[in-house]
ROSE-4610 file (N, C-alpha, C; in Angstrom, 1 decimal, always signed):
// ROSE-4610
residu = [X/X/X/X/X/X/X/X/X/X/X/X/X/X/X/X/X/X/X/X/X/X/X/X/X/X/X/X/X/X/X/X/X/X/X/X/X/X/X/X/X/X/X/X/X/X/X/X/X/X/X/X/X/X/X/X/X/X/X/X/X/X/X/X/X/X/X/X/X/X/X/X/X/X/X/X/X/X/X/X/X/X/X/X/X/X/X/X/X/X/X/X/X/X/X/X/X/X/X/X/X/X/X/X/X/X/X/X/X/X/X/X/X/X/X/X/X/X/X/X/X/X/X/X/X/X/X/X/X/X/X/X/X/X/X/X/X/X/X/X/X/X/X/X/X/X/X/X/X/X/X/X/X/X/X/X/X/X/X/X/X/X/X/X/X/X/X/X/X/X/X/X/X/X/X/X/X/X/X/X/X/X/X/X/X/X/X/X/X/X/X/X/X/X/X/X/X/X/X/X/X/X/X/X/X/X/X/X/X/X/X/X/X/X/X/X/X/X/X/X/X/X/X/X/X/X/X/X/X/X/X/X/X/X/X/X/X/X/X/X/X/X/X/X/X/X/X/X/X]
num = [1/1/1/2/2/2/3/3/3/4/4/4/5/5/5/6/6/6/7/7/7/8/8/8/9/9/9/10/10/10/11/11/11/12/12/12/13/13/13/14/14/14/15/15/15/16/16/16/17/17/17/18/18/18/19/19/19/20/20/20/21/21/21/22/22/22/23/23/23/24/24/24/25/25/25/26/26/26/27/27/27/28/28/28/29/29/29/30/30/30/31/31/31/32/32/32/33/33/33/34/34/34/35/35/35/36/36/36/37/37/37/38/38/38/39/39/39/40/40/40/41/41/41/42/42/42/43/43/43/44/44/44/45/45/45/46/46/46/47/47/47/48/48/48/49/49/49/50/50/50/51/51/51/52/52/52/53/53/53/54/54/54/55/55/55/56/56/56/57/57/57/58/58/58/59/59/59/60/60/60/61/61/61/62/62/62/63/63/63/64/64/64/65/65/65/66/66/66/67/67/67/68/68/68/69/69/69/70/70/70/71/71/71/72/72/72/73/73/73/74/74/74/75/75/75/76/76/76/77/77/77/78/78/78/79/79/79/80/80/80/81/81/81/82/82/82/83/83/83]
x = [+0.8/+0.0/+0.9/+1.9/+3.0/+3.6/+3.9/+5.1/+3.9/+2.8/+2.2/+1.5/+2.0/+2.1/+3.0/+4.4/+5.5/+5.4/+6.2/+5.8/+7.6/+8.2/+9.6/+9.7/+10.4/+11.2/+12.2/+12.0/+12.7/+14.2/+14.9/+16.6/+16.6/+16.0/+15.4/+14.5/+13.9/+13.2/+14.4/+14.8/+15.9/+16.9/+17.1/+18.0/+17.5/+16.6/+15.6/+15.5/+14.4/+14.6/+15.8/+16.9/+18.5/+19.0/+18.8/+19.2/+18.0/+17.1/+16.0/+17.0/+17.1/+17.3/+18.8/+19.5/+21.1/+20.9/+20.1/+19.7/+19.2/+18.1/+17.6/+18.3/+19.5/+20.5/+21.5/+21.7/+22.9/+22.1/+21.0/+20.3/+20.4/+20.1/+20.2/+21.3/+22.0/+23.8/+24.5/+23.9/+24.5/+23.5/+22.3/+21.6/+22.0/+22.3/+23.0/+24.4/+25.1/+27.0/+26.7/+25.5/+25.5/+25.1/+23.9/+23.8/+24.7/+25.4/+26.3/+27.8/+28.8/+29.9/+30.7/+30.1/+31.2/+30.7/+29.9/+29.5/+31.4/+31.3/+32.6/+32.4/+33.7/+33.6/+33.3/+33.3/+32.5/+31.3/+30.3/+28.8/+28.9/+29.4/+29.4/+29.3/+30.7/+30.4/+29.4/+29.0/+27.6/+26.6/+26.2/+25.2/+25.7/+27.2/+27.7/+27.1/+27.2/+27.2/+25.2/+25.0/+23.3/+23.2/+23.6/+22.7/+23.6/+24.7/+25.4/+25.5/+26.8/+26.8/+28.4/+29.2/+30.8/+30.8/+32.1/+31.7/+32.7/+33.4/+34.3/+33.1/+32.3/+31.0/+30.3/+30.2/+29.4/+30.7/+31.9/+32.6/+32.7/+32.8/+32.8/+31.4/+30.1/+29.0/+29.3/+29.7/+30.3/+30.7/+31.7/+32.9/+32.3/+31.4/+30.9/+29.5/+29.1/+28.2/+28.7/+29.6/+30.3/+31.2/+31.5/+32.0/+31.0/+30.0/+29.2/+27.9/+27.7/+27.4/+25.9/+25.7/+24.6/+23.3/+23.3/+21.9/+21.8/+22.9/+22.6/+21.9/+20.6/+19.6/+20.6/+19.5/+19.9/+18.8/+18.1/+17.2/+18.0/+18.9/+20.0/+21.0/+21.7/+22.9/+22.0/+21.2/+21.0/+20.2/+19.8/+19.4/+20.9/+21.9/+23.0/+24.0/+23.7/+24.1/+23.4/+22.1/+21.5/+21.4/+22.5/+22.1/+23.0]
y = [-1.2/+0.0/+1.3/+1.6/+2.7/+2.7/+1.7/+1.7/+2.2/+2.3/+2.8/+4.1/+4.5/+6.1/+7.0/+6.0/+7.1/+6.9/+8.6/+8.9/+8.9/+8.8/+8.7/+10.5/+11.2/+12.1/+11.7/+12.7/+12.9/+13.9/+13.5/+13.9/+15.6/+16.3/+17.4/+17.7/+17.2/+18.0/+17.6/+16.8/+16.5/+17.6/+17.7/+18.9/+20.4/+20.5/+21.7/+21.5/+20.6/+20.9/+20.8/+20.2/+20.4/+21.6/+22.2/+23.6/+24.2/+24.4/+25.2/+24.6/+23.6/+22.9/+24.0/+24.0/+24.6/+25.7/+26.5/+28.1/+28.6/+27.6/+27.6/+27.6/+26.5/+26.5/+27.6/+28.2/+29.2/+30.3/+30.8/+32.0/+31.5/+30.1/+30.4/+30.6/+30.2/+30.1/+31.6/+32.2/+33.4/+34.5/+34.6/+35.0/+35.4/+33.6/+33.0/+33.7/+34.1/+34.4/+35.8/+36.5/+38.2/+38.6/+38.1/+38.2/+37.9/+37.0/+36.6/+36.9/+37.8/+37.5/+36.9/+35.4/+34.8/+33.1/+33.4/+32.3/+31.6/+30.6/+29.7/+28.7/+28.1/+26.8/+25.8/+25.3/+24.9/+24.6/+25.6/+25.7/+24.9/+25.7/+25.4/+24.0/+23.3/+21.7/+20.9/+21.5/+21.1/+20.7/+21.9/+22.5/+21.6/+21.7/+21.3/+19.0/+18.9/+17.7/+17.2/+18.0/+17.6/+17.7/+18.5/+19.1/+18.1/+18.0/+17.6/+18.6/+19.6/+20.6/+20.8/+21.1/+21.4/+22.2/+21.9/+23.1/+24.4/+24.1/+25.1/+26.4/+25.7/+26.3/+27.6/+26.4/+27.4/+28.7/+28.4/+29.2/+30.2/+30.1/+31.3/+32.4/+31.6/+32.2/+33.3/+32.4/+32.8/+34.0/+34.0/+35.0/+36.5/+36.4/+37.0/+37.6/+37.1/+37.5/+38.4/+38.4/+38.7/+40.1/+40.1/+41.3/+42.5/+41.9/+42.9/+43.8/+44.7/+45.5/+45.4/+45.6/+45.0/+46.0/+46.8/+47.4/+46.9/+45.7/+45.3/+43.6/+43.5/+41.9/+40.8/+39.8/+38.8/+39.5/+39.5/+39.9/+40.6/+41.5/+42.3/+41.7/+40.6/+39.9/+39.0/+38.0/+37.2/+37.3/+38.6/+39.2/+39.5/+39.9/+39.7/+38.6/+37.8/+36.2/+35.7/+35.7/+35.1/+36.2/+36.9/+37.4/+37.2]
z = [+0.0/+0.0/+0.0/+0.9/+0.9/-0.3/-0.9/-2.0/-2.9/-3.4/-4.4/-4.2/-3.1/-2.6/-2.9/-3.2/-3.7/-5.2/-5.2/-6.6/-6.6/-7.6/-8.3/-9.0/-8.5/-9.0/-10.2/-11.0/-12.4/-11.7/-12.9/-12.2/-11.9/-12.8/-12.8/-11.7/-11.4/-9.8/-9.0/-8.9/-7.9/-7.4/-9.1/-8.8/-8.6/-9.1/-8.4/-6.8/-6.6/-4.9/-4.6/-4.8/-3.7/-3.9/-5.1/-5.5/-4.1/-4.5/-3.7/-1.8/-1.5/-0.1/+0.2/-0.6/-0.7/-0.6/-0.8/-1.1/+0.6/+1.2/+2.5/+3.4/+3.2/+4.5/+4.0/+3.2/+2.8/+3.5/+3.4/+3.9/+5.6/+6.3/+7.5/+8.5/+7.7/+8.0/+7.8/+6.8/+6.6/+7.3/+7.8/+8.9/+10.2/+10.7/+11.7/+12.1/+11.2/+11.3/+11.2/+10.2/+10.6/+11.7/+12.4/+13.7/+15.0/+14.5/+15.5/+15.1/+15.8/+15.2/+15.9/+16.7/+17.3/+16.8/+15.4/+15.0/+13.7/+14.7/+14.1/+12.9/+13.1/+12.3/+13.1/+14.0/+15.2/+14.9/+14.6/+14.3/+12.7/+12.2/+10.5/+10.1/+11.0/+10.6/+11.0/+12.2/+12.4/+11.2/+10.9/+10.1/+8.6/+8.3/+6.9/+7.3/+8.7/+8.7/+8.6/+9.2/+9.3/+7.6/+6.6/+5.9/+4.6/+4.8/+3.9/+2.7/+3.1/+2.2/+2.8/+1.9/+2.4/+3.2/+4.0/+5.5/+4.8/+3.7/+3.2/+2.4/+2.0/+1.0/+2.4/+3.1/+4.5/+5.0/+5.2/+5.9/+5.3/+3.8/+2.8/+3.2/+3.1/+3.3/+5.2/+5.8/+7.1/+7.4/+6.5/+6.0/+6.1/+4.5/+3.8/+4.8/+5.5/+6.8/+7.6/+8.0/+9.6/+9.0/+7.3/+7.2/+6.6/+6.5/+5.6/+6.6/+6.3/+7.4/+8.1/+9.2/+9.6/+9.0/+8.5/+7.7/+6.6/+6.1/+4.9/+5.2/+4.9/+4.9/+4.0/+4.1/+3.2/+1.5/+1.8/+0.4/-0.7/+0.0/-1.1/-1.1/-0.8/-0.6/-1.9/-1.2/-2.1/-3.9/-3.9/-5.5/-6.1/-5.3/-5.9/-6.5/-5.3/-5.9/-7.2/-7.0/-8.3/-9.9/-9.4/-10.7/-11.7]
């Protein structure tokens, strides 16, 4: 009865939702490190281990948090990335 409940994803959504999943934890991680500036690498592997996403990928995001000034959001950070 369950097994004729799942539906099979095409390689293409796949990679849409993980795109979309990758995008989620980059905004909370880079949230997370502008609010905090005593957010580490410590936290990061965490996060890089739950989520399965390089912890080098996150530190960058980290980085790029902690130096950029706090009147500046994610909404203007991340319209920049995607463009």
């Amino acid at each position: 009865m369950l097994a004729q409940q799942v539906r099979c994803l095409t390689k293409h959504q796949v990679t849409i939702s993980s795109r979309s999943y990758t995008d989620l934890v980059m905004e909370l991680v880079w949230k997370a490190a502008h609010a905090d500036p005593t957010y580490d690498i410590e936290r990061a592997k965490v996060v890089a281990d739950i989520c399965k996403i390089p912890v080098t990928t996150l530190m960058k995001v980290v980085r790029h948090a902690q130096r950029t000034p706090k009147s500046v959001n994610w909404d203007v950070v991340s319209t920049k990335i995607k463009q």
